[in-house]
N, CA, C and O atoms as CSV, one atom per row, in Angstrom:
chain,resi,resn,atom,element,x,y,z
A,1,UNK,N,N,1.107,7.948,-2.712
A,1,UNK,CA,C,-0.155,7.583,-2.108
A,1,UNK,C,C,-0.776,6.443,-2.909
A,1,UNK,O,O,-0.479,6.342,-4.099
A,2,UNK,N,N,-1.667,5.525,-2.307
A,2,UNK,CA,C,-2.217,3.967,-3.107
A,2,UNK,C,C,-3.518,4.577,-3.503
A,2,UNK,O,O,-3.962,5.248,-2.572
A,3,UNK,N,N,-4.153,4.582,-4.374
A,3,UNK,CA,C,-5.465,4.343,-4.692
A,3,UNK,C,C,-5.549,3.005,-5.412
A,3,UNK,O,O,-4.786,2.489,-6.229
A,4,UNK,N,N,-6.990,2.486,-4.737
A,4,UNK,CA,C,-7.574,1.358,-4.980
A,4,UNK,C,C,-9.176,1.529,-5.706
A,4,UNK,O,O,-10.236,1.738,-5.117
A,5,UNK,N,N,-8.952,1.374,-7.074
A,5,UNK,CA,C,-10.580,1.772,-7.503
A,5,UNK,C,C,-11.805,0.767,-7.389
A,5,UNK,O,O,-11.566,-0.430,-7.233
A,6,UNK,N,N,-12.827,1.129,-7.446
A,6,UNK,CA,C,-13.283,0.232,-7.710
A,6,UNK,C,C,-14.173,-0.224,-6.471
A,6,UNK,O,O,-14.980,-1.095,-6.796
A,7,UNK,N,N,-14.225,0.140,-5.158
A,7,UNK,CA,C,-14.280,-0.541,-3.885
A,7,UNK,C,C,-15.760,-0.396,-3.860
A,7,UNK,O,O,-16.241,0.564,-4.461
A,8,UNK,N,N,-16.657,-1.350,-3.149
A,8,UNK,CA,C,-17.715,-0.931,-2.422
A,8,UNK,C,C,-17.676,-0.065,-1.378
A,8,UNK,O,O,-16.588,0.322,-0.952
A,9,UNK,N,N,-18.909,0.370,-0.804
A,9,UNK,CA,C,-18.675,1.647,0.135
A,9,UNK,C,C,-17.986,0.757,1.712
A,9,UNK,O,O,-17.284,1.212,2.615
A,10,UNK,N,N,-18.539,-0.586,1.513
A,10,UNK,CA,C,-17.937,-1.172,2.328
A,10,UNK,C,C,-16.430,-1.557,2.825
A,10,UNK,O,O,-15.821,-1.644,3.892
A,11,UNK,N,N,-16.160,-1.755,1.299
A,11,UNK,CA,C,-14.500,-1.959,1.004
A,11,UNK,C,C,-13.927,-0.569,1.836
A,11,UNK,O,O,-13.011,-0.699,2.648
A,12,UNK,N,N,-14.372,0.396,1.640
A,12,UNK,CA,C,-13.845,1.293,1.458
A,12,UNK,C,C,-14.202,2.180,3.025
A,12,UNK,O,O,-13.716,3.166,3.579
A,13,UNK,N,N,-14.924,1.555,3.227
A,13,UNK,CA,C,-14.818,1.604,4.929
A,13,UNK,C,C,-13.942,0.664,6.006
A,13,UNK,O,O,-13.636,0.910,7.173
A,14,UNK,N,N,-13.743,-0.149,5.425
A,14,UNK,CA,C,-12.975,-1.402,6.405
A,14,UNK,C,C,-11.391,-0.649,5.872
A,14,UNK,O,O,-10.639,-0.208,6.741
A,15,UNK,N,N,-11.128,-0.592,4.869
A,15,UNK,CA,C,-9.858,0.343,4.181
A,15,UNK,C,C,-9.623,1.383,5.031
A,15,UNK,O,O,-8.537,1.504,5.598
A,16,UNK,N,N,-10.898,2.462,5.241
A,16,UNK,CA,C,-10.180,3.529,5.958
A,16,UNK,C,C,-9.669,3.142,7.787
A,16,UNK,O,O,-8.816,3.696,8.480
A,17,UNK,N,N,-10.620,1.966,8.115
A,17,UNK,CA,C,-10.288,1.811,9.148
A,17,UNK,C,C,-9.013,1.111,9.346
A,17,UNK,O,O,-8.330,1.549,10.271
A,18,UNK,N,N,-8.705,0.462,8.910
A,18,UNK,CA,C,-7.199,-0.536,8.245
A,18,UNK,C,C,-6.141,0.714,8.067
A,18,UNK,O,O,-4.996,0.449,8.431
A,19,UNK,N,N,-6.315,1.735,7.674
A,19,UNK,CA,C,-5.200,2.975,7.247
A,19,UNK,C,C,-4.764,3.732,8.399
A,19,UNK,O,O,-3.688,4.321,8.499
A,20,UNK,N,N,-6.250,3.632,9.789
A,20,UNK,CA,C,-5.821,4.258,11.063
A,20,UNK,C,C,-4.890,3.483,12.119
A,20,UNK,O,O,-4.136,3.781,13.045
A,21,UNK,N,N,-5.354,2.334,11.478
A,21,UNK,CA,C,-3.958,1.721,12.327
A,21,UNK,C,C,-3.006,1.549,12.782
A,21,UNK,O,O,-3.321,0.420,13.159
A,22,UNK,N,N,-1.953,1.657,13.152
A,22,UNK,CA,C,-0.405,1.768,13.125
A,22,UNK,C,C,0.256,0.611,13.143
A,22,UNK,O,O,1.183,1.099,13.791
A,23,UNK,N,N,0.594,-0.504,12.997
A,23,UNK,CA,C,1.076,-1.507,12.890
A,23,UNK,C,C,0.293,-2.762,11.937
A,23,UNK,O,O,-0.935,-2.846,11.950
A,24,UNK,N,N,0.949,-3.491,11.310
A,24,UNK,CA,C,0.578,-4.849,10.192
A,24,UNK,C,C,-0.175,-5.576,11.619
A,24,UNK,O,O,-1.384,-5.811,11.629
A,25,UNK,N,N,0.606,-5.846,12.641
A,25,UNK,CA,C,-0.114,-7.064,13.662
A,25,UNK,C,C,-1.170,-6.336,14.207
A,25,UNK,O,O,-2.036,-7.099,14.636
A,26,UNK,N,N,-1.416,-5.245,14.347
A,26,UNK,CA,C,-2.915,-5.071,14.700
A,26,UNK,C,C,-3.910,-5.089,13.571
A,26,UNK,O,O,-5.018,-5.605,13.430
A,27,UNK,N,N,-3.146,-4.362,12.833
A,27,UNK,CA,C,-4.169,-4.897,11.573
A,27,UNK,C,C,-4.795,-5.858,11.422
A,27,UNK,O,O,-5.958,-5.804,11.023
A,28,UNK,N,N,-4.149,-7.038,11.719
A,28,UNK,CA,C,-4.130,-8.442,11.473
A,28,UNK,C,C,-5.060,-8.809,12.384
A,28,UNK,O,O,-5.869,-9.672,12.044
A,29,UNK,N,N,-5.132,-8.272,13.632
A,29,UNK,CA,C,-5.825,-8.584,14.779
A,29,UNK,C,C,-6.946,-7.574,14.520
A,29,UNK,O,O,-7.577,-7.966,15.500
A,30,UNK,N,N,-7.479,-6.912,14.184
A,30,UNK,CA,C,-8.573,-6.289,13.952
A,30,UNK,C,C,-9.313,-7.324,12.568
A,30,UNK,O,O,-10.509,-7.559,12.740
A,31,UNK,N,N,-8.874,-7.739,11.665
A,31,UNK,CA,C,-9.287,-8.509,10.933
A,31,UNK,C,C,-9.575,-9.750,11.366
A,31,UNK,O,O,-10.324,-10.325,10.577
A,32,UNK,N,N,-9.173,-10.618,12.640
A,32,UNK,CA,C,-9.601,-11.694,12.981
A,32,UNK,C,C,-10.732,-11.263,13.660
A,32,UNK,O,O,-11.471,-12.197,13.971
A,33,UNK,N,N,-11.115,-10.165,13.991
A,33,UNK,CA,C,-12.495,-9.917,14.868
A,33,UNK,C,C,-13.809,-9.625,14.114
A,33,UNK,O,O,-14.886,-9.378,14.656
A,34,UNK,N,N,-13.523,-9.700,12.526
A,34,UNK,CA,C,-14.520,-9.611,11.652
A,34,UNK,C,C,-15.042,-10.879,11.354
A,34,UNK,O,O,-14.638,-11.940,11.831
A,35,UNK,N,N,-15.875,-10.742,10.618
A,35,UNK,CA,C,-16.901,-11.779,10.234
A,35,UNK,C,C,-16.515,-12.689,9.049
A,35,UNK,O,O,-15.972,-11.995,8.189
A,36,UNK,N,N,-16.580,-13.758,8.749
A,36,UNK,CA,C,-15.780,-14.504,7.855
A,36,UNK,C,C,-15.703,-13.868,6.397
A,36,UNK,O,O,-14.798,-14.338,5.707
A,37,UNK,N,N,-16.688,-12.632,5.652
A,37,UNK,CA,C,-17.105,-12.085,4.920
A,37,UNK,C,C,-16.000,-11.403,4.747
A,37,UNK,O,O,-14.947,-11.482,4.114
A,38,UNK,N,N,-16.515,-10.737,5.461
A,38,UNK,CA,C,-15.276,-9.050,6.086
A,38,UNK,C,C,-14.042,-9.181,5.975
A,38,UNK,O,O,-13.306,-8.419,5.348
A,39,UNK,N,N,-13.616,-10.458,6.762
A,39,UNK,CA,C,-12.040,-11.099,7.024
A,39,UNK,C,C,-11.319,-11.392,5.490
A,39,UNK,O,O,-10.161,-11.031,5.277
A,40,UNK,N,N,-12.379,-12.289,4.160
A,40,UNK,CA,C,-11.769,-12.627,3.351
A,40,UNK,C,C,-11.648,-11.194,2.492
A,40,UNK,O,O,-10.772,-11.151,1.628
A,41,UNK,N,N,-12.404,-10.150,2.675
A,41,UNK,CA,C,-12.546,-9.448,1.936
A,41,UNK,C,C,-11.705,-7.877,2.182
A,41,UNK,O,O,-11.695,-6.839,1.521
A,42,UNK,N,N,-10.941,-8.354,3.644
A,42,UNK,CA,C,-9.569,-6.998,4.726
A,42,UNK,C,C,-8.813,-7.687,4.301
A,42,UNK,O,O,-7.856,-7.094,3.804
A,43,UNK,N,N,-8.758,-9.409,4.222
A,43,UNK,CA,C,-7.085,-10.195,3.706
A,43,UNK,C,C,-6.952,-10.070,2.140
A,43,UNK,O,O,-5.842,-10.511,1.840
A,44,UNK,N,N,-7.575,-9.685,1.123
A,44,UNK,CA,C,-7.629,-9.109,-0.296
A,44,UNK,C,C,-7.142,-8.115,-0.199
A,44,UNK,O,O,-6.079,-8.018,-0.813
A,45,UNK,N,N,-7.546,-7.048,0.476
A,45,UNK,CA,C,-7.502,-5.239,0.197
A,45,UNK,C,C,-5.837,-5.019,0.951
A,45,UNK,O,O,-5.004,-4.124,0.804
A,46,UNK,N,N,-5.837,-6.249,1.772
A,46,UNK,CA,C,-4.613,-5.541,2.324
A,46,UNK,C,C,-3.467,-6.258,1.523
A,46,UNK,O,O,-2.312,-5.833,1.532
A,47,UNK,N,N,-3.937,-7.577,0.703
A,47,UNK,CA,C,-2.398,-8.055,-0.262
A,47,UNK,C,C,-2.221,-7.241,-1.261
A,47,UNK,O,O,-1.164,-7.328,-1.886
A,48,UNK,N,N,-3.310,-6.165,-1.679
A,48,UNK,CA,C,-3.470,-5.703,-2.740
A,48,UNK,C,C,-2.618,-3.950,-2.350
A,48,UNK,O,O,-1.928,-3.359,-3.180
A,49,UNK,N,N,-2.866,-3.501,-1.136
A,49,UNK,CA,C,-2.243,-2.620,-0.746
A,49,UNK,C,C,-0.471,-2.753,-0.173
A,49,UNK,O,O,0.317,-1.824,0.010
A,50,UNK,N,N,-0.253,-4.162,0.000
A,50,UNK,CA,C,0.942,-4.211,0.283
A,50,UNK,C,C,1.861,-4.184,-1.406
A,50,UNK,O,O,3.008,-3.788,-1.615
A,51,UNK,N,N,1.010,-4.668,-2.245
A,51,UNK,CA,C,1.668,-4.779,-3.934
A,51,UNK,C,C,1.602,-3.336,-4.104
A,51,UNK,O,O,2.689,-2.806,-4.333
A,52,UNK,N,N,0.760,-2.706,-4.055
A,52,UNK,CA,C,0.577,-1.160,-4.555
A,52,UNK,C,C,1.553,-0.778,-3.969
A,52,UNK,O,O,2.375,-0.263,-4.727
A,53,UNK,N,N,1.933,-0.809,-2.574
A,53,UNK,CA,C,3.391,-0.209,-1.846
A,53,UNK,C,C,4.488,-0.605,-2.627
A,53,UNK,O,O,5.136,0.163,-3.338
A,54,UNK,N,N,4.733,-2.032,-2.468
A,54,UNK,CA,C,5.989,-1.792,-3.071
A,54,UNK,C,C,5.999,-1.740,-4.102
A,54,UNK,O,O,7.176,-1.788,-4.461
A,55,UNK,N,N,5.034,-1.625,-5.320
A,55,UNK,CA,C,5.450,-1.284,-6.372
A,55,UNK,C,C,5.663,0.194,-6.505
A,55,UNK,O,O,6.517,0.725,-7.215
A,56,UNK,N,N,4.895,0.724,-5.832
A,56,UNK,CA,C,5.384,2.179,-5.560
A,56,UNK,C,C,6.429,2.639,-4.670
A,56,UNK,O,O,6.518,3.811,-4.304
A,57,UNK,N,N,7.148,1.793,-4.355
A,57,UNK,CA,C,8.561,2.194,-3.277
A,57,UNK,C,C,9.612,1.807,-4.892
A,57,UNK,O,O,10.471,2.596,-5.286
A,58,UNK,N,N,9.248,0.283,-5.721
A,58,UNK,CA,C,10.339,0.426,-6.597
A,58,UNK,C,C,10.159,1.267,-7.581
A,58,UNK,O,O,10.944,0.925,-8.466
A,59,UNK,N,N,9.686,1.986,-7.844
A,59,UNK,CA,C,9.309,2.901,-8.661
A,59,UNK,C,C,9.965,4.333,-8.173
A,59,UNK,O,O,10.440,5.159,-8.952
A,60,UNK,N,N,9.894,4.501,-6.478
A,60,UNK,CA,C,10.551,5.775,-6.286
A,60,UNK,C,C,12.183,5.424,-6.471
A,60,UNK,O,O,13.066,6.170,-6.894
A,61,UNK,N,N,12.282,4.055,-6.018
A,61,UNK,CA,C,14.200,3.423,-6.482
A,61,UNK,C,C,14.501,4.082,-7.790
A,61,UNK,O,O,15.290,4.987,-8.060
A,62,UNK,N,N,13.833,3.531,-8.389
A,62,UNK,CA,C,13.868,3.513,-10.166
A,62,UNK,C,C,14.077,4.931,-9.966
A,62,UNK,O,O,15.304,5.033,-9.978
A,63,UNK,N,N,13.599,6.053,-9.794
A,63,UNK,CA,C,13.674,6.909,-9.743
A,63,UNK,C,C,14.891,7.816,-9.169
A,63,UNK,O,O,15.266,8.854,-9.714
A,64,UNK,N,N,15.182,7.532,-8.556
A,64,UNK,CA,C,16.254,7.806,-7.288
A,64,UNK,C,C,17.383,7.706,-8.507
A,64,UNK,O,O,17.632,8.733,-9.139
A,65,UNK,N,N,18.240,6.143,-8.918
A,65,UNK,CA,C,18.473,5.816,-9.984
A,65,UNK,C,C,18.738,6.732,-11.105
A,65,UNK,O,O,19.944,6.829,-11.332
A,66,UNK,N,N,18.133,7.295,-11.725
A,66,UNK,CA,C,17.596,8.081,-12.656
A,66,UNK,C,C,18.532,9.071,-12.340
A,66,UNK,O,O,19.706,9.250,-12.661
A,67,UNK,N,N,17.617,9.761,-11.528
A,67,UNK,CA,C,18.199,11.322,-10.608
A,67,UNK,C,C,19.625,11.539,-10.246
A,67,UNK,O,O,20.221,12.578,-10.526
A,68,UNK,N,N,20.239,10.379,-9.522
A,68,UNK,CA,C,21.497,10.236,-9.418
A,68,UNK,C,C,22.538,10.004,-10.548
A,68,UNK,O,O,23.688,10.440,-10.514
A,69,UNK,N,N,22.075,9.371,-11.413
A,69,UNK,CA,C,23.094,8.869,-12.770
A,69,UNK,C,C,23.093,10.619,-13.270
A,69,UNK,O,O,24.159,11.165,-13.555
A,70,UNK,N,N,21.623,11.452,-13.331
A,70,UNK,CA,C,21.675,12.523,-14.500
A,70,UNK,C,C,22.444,13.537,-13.337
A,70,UNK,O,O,23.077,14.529,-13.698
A,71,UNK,N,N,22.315,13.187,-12.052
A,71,UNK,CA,C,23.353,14.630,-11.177
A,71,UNK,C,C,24.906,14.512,-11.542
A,71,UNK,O,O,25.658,15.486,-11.522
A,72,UNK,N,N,25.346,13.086,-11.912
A,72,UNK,CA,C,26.527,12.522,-11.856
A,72,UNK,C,C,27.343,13.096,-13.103
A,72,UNK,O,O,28.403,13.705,-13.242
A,73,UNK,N,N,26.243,12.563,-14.022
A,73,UNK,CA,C,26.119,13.330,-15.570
A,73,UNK,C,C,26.707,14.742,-16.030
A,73,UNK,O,O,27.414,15.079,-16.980
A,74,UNK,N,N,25.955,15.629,-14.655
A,74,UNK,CA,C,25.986,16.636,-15.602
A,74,UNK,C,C,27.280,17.239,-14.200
A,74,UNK,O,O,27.939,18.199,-14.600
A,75,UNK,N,N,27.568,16.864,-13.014
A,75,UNK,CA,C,28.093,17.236,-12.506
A,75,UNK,C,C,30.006,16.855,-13.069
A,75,UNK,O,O,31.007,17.387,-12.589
A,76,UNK,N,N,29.954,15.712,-14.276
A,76,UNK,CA,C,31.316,15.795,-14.813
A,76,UNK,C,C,31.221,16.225,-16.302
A,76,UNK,O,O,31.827,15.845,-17.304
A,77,UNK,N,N,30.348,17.054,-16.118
A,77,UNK,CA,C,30.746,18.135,-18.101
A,77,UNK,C,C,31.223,19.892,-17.343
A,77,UNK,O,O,31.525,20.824,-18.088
């Protein structure tokens, strides 16, 4: 799961609405219907949530990695 600290209550309302979404292109299209404010401030939260993803997808790799080398490990002693 991403947590983002720090947000105004605002941030953090345009966020939850951005999370009900189901697709990047509506996203995208719900952000062109905001206000030039709003818009620079949904195109931040969402580069910042796409880094939090994948750094948290390579992190579950890394992990995976890990798990597999020590099953491999112990599955030839």
């Amino acid at each position: 799961m991403i947590s983002i600290t720090g947000l105004t209550h605002k941030q953090k309302a345009l966020m939850d609405v951005m999370w009900t979404i189901d697709s990047l292109d509506r996203v995208q299209a719900f952000i062109k219907t905001l206000p030039k404010r709003d818009r620079q401030d949904c195109l931040s939260l969402l580069e910042i949530a796409i880094q939090e993803s994948t750094e948290q997808e390579q992190g579950l790799e890394e992990y995976t990695d890990a798990a597999t080398a020590a099953i491999n490990s112990a599955m030839l002693r």
